[in-house]
N, C-alpha and C positions, 0 to 999 in steps of 0.2 A: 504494500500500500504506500508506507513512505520511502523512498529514498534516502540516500547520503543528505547529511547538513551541510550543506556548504558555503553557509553563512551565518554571521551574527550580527545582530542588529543591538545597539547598545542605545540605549536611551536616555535625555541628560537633559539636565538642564540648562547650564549654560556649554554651548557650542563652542565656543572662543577658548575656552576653557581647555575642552575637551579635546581642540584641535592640536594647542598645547602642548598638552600632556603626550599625546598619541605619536604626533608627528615630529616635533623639535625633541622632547624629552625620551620619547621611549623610542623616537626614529624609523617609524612605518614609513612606507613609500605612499602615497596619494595616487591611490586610484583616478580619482576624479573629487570635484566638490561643486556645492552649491549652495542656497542661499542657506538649505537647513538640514544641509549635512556634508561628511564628508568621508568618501571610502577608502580604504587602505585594505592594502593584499600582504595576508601574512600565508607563505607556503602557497596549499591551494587551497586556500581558506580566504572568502571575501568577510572583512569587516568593516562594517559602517557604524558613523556616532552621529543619530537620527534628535535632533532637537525637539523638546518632548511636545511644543504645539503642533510640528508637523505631524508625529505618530495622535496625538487626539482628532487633527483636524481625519487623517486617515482611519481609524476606530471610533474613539470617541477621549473624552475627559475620565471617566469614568474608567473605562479600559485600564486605561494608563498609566494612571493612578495619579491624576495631576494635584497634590493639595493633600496627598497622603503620603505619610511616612511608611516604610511597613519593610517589616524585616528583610533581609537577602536570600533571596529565592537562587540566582542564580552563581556559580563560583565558575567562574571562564580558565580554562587550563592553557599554556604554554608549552611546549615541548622547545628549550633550551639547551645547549652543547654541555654546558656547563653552570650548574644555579650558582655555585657558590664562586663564580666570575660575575656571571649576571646580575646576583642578588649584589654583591657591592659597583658594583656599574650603577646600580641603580642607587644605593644610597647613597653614592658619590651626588648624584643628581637632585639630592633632597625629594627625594619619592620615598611615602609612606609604608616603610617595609612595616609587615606589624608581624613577622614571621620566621628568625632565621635558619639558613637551611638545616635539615634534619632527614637523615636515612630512615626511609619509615617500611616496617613490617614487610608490605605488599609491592617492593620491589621496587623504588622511584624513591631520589632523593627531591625533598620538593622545599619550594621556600612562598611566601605569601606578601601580597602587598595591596593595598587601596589606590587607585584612582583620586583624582584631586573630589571627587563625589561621591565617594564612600566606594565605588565597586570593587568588589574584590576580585582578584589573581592568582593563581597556582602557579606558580614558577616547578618545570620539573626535567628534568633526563633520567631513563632508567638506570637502575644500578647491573653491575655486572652479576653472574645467577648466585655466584657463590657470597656477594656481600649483602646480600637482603636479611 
């Protein structure tokens, strides 16, 4: 019924913001942009950061959750060479690690960070079979 995902659609409230963070800070390539968004190609992974009136005027306000706080439904993962390069690349940068790296259980060492709008990040590369 469904297919591969091969896209993510990130939803924000300020755009400017999030073009930012995405493109000068964490250094995507720019797909394309426009008034109320802007896409960036990670692998073969299309990622857009869609400005939250265009997704209501496209669903609704309600949809959206425009005026509502409400917990972290979604955690977006990373597949990186290396997290524990990465993860200080990125604190070098003043990006919200709230995570540092750690060898976990189920085979992938992974580290965590926020977006300048709370969302959150998996930073990960797997581990070799015998260090899990």
């Amino acid at each position: 019924m469904l297919g591969k995902i091969n896209a993510t659609v990130l939803i924000v409230k300020d755009l400017e913001a999030a073009r930012s963070f995405y493109g000068d800070t964490i250094g995507l390539d720019v797909l394309f942009e426009d008034d109320v968004s802007t896409g960036y190609k990670m692998a073969d992974h299309d990622f857009l950061v869609l400005q939250e009136k265009a997704a209501a005027e496209m669903m609704s306000a309600d949809d959206v959750g425009i005026g509502t706080e409400g917990a972290h439904r979604v955690l977006m993962c990373a597949e990186v060479k290396n997290v524990d390069e990465t993860y200080q690349q990125l604190l070098d940068k003043g990006v919200n690690c709230i995570k540092a790296p750690k060898s976990q259980d189920w085979g992938r060492r992974t580290a965590y960070f926020k977006d300048p709008e709370g969302n959150l990040w998996e930073l990960y590369h797997h581990l070799p079979e015998d260090a899990s």
